[in-house]
C-alpha positions in Angstrom: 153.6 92.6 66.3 150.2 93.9 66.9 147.0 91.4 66.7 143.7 90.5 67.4 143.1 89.1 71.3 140.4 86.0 71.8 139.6 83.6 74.7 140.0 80.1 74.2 137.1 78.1 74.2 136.2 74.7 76.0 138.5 72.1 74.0 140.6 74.6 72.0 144.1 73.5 70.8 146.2 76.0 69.6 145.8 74.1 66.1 142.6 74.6 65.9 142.0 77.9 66.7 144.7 78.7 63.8 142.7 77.0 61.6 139.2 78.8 62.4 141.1 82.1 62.8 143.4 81.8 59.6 142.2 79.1 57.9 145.6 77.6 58.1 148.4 76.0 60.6 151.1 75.8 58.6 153.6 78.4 59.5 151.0 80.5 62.1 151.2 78.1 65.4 154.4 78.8 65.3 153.9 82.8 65.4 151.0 81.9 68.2 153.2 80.7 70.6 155.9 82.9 69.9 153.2 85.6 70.4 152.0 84.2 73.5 154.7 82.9 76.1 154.0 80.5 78.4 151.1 79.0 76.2 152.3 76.1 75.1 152.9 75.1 78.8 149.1 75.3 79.5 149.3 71.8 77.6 147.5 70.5 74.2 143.9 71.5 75.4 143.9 74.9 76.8 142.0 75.9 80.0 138.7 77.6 79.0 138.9 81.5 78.9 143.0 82.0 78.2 144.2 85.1 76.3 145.6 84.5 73.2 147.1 86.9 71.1 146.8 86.4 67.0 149.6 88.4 65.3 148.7 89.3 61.6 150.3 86.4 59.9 152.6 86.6 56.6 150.4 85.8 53.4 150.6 82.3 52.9 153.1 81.5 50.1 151.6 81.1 46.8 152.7 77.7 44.9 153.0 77.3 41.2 149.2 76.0 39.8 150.2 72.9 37.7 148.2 72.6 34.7 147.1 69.6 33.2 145.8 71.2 29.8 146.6 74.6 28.5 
């Protein structure tokens, strides 16, 4: 998988840089730390400046609009 690298920022979470980078969690923090071994074991807030690799993440599955009126 081929991606984008950043540096983690004072405070980051995995979370929530998956939510600024792909406006999403859902299905992408998983890819993250698959991406990135040994991240998770840097603990829920990670230490300013780590390398994190962003894989291009699969399109978001579309659901089914429900329509109230037609």
């Amino acid at each position: 998988m081929t991606g984008n690298e950043i540096r983690s920022i004072e405070g980051d979470t995995v979370d929530g840089i998956c939510f600024r980078y792909y406006g999403r969690t859902a299905g992408v923090t998983e890819q993250v730390l698959q991406q990135n071994p040994g991240l998770a074991s840097k603990g829920p807030i990670l230490p300013t400046g780590t390398r994190i690799t962003l894989p291009e993440a699969a399109q978001q599955p579309t659901k089914p609009q429900i329509k109230l009126w037609d």
